[in-house]
C-alpha positions in Angstrom: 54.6 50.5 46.0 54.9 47.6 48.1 53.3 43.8 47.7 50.3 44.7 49.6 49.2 46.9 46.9 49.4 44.0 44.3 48.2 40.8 46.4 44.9 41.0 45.9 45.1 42.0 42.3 43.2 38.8 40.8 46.0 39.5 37.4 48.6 38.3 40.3 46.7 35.2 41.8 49.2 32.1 42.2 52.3 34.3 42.9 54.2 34.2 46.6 54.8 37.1 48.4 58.6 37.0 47.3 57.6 37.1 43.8 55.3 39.9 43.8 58.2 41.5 45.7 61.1 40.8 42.7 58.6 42.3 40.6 58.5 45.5 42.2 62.4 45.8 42.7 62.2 46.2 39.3 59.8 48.4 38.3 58.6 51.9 38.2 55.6 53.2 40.2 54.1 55.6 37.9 51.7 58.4 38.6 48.5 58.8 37.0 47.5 62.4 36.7 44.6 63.4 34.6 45.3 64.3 31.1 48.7 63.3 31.6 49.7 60.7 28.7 51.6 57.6 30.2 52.6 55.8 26.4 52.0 56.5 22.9 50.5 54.4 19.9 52.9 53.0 17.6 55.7 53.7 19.8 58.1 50.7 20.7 55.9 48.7 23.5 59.2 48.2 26.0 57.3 48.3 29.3 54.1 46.3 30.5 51.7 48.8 32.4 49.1 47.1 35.3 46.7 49.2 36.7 46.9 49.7 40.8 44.2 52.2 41.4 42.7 54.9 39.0 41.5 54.8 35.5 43.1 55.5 32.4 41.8 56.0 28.3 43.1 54.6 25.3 42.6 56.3 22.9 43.7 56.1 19.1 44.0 58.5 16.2 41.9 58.3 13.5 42.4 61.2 10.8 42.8 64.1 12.7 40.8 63.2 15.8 41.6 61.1 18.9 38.5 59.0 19.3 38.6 56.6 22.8 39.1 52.7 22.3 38.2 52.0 25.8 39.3 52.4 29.6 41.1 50.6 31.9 39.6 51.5 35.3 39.7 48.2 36.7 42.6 47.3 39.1 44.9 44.3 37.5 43.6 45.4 34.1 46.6 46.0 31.9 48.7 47.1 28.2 51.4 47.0 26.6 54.3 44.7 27.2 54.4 43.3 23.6 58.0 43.1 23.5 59.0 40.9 25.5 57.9 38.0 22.5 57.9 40.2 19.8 61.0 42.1 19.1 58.5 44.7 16.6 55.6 44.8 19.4 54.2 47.9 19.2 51.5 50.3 21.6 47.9 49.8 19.8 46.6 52.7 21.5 47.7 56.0 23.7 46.9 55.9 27.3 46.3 58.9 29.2 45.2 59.6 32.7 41.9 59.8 33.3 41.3 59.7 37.2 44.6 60.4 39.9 46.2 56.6 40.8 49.0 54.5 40.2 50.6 52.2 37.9 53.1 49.9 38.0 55.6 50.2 35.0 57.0 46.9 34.1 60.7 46.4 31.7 59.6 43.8 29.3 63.2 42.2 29.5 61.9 41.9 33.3 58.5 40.5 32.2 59.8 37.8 30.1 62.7 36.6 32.3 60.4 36.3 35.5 57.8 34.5 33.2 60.6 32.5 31.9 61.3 31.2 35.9 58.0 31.1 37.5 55.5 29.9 34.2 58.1 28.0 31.9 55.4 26.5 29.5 53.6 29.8 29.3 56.1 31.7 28.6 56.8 29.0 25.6 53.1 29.1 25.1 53.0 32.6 24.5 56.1 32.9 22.5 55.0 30.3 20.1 51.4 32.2 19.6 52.9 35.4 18.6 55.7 33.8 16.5 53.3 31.7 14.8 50.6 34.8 14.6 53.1 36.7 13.2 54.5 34.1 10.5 51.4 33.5 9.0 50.3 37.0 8.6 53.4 38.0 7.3 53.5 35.2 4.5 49.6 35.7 3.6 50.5 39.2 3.4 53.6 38.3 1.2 51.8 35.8 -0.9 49.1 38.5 -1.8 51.4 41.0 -2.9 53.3 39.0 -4.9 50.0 37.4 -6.7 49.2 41.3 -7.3 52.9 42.0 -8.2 52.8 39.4 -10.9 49.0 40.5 -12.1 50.3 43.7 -12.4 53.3 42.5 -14.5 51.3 40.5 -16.5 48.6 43.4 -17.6 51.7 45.9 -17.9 53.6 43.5 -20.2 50.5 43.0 -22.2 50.0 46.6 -22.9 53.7 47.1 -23.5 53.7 44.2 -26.0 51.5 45.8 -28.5 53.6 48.6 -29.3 56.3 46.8 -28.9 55.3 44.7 -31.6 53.6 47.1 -33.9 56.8 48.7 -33.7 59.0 45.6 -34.8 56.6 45.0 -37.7 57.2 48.8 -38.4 61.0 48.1 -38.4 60.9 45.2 -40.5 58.5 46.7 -43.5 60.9 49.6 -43.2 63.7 47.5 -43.9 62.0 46.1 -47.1 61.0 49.8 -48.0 64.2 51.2 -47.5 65.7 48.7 -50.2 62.6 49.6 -52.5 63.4 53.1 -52.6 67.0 52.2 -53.1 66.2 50.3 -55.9 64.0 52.7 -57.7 66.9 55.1 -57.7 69.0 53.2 -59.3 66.4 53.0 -62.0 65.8 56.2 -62.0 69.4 57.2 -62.7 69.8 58.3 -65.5 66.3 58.2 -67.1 64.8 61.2 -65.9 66.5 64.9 -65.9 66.1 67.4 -63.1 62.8 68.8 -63.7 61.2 65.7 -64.4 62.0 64.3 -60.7 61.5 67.9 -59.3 58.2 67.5 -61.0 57.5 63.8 -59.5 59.0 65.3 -56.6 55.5 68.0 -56.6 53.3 65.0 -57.6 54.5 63.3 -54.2 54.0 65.8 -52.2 50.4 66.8 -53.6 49.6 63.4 -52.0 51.0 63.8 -48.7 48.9 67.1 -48.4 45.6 64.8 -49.1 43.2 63.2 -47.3 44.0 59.2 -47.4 40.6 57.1 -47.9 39.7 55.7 -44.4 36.6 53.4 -45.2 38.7 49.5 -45.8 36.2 49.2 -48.7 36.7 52.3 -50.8 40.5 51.9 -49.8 40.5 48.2 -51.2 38.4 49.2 -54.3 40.8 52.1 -55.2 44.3 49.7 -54.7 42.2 47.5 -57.0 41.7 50.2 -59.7 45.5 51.7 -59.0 47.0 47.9 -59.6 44.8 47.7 -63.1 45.9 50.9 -64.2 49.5 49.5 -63.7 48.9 46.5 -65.0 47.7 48.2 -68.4 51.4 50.0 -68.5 53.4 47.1 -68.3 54.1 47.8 -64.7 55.3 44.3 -63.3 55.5 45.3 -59.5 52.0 46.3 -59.0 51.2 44.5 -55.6 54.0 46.7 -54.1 53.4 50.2 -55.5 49.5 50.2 -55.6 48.7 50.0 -51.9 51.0 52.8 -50.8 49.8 55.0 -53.5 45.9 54.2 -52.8 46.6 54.7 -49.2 47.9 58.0 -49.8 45.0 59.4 -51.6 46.2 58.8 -55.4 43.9 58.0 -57.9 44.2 56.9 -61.7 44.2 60.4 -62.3 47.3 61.3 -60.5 48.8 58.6 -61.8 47.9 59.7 -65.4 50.0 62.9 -64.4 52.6 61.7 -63.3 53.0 58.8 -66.9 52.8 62.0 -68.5 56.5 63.2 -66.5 58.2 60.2 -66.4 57.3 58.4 -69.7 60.1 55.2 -70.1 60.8 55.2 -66.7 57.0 55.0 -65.5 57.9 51.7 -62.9 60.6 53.1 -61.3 59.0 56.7 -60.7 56.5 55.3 -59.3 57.8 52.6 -57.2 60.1 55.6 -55.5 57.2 57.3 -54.5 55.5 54.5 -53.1 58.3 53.6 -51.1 58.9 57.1 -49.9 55.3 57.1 -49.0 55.4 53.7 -47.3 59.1 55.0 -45.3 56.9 58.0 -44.1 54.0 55.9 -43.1 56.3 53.5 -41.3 58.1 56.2 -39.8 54.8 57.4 -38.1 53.7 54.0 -37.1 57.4 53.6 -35.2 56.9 56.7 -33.5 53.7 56.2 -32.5 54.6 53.0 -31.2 57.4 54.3 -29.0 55.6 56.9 -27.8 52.7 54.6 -26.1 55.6 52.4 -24.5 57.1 55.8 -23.4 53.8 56.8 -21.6 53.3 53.3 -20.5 56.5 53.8 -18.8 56.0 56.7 -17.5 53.0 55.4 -15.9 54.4 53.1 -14.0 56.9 55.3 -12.9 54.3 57.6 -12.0 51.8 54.9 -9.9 55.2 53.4 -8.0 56.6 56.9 -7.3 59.6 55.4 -7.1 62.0 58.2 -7.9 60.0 60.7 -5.7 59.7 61.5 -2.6 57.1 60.4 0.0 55.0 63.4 0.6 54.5 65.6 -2.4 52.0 67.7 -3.6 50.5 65.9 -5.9 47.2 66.2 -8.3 44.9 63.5 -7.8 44.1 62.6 -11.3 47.3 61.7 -12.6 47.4 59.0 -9.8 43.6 58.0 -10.7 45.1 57.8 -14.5 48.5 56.4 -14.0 46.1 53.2 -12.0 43.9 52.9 -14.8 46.7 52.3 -17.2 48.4 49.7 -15.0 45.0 48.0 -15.0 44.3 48.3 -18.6 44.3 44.9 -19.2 41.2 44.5 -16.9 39.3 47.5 -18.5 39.8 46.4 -21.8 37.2 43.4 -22.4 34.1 45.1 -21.0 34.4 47.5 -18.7 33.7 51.7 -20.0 35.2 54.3 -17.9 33.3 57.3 -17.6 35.6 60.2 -16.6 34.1 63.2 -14.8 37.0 65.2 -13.2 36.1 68.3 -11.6 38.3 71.3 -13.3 38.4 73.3 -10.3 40.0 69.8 -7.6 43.3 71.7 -6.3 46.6 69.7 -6.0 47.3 68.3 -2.2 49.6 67.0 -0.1 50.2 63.5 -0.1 51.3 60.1 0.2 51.1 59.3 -3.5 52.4 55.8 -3.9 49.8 55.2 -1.3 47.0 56.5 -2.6 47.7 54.9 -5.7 47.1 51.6 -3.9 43.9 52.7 -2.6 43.0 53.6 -6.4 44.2 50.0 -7.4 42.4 48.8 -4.8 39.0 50.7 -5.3 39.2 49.7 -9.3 39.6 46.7 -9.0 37.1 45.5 -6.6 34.4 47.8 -9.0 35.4 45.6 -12.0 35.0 42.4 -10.1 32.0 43.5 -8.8 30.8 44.2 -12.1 32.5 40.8 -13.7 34.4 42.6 -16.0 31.4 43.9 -17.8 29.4 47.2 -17.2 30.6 51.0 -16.4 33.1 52.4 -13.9 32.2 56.3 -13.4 35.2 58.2 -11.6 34.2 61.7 -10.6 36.3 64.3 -8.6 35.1 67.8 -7.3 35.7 70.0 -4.5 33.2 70.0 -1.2 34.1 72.6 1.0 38.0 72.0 2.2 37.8 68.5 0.9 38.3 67.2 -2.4 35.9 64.3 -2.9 36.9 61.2 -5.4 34.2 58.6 -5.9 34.2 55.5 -7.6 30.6 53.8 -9.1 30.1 50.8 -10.6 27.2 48.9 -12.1 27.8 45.8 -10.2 24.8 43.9 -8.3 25.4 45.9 -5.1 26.8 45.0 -1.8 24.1 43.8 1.0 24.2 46.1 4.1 25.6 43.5 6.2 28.5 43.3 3.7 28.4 47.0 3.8 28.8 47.4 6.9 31.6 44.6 7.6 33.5 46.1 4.3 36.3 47.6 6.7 37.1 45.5 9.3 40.6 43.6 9.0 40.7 40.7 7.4 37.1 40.4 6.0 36.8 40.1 2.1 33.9 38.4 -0.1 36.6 37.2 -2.7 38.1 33.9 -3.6 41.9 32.9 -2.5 43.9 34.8 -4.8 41.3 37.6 -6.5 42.3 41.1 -5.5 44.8 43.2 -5.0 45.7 41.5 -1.3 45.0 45.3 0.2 41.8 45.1 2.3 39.3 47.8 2.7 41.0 48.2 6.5 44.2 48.9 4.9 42.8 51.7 2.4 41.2 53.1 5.3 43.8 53.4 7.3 46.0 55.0 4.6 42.6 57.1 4.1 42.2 58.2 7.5 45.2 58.0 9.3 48.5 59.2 7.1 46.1 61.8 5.5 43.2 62.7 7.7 40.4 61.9 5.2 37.2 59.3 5.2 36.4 56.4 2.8 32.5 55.5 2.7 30.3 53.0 1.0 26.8 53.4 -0.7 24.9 50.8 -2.1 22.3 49.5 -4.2 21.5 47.4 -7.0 23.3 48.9 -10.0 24.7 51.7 -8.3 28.2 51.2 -5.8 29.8 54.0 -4.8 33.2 54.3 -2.9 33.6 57.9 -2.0 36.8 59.2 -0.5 37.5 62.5 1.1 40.7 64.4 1.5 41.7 67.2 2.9 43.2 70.4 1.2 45.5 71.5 3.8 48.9 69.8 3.9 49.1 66.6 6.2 51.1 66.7 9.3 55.0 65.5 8.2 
């Protein structure tokens, strides 16, 4: 290639003869051959292509198919080249050959140093655009995940804190039990022989195999009627044995039985079984209690998929589940979640951490849409070799110019700080691109659906 061929090109107007010519020296003349590729999307953009003579496609992939951006069949009409300002400038598209010409193949450490010399200011210029282009974006982008980091946080802690308390009530009234029952062996020592506290010992266990009054009213009448009764004996710590006993089912005919075993040493008798009941009843409350925070863990273990790998096979509805309990504390006030899995959805390949973020994502913007009040409805099922996840919500409805904006970069209906900070674009992409499926929108008043389709077949690793 020699200047000729580039001093007409209107890309080169303004540059001398001997410019055009250091240029060259140090660059590549590169044929274009039809269906040939020249550079790849997403690969490292090191070299600045201008087009001499023929055409070429760019093309990117979207899911599983190469669809065509546009064409550069114009002479001076070039890519690339992003490097030489941006040390993580990448190639937005593919280019392939499309008709038989040339190209000239440019070292971006060339591109900037003869920028440098010939256009000072516009080489500062350009510099500053992409430094500043690429500050902002990264700090918005930082700023929104940490506002969704800290959301997150705050629902997790709050679902965490009410087991976490129940269980340190648990604890304490156990404490106070445990010295109870204590107690009431001391004053049983030596006032009751073997068979009577084997026979207590039946009485106790006759209540634990009954059904404990649920209704608060008939539970509260019947500790009312247990506390008289022991009143009437001369029992002085009523208010502590009566509500374990009425809890457990007793009534002033057990307690009739069991005077009639323990005689003198009535109080006492009873108090221990109380107190043994109450341990028990504790017991189960801790458990219970340290088993939600267990799952709440395991949750978020699950939705960060930090301790697994990235592509796994994984089954769809724990990841749906594992997102609704991060984002329980949004649910809660007014939102009912209608689950309708599909029995028959197989388990797929996947990036599972990021399809959880598509879930967060899709969740979240149904319960704003709805402001927090209404019903979510998440169905899955199988269509063919795609399983199909949809999300509806009762919300107003999205007007088709919304609709249809809904995934291009940067657009969003919400306030500064609502959301998750990952746009529609971004589920998309993780939709689409990393595992070769589609995200649509339908809409209407009082009807929203989000539908996403994957694949079953293993994406590409």
């Amino acid at each position: 290639m020699n200047v000729d061929d580039l001093r007409d090109l209107a890309l080169f107007a303004g540059l001398t003869d001997a410019q055009l010519g250091e240029l060259i020296d140090g660059s590549t003349t590169v044929p274009i051959e039809p269906g040939a590729d020249l550079f790849h999307e997403g690969e490292p953009a090191d070299f600045w292509w201008v087009l001499v003579d023929g055409a070429i496609a760019l093309h990117r992939k979207i899911g599983r198919e190469d669809t065509v951006m546009g064409k550069m069949d114009v002479p001076g009409r070039w890519a690339g080249g992003f490097r030489a300002w941006d040390d993580h400038g990448v190639y937005l598209a593919s280019g392939r050959g499309i008709a038989e010409g040339r190209v000239l193949r440019v070292p971006t450490n060339l591109l900037r140093e003869r920028i440098d010399v010939w256009f000072p200011l516009g080489g500062h210029l350009i510099k500053g655009v992409y430094g500043t282009a690429r500050a902002i974006e990264s700090t918005a982008r930082q700023r929104d995940a940490l506002v969704t980091l800290g959301t997150l946080a705050a629902g997790l802690a709050h679902e965490i804190n009410n087991p976490a308390a129940a269980a340190s009530r648990s604890v304490s009234a156990l404490d106070t039990a445990c010295s109870s029952l204590l107690s009431s062996l001391r004053g049983l020592a030596g006032k009751v022989s073997e068979d009577q506290f084997g026979r207590l010992d039946s009485l106790r266990l006759e209540l634990g195999s009954r059904t404990a009054i649920l209704d608060p009213v008939d539970l509260a009448d019947n500790e009312n009627t247990i506390s008289d009764w022991l009143a009437d004996h001369d029992v002085e710590r009523d208010w502590l044995i009566a509500p374990p006993l009425a809890a457990a089912g007793a009534d002033v005919e057990w307690c009739e039985r069991a005077a009639d075993v323990l005689g003198d040493a009535l109080e006492p008798g009873l108090e221990w079984v109380g107190s043994t009941l109450a341990a028990t009843t504790l017991l189960g409350e801790v458990k219970e209690s340290t088993r939600r925070i267990t799952e709440l863990v395991a949750a978020v273990r699950s939705y960060s998929q930090m301790d697994r790998g990235s592509i796994q096979t994984i089954d769809v509805t724990e990841g749906i589940e594992s997102t609704l309990v991060m984002l329980g504390h949004k649910l809660r006030d007014g939102t009912d979640v209608i689950r309708a899995y599909g029995d028959d959805v197989p388990r797929i390949d996947a990036f599972a951490g990021e399809l959880n973020q598509v879930w967060t994502n899709l969740i979240d913007n149904a319960v704003d849409a709805m402001d927090g009040t209404g019903t979510l409805r998440i169905t899955t099922r199988t269509d063919g070799d795609r399983i199909v996840v949809e999300f509806t919500d009762t919300g107003p409805g999205m007007p088709p110019e919304v609709v249809a904006r809904a995934f291009e970069p940067f657009y969003t209906t919400k306030d500064v700080g609502k959301g998750t900070g990952l746009g529609l674009d971004i589920a998309q992409r993780i939709v689409a691109e990393h595992h070769g499926g589609t995200i649509t929108i339908t809409s209407h008043p009082g009807q929203t659906t989000v539908q996403v389709r994957l694949p079953h077949q293993p994406i590409p690793r």
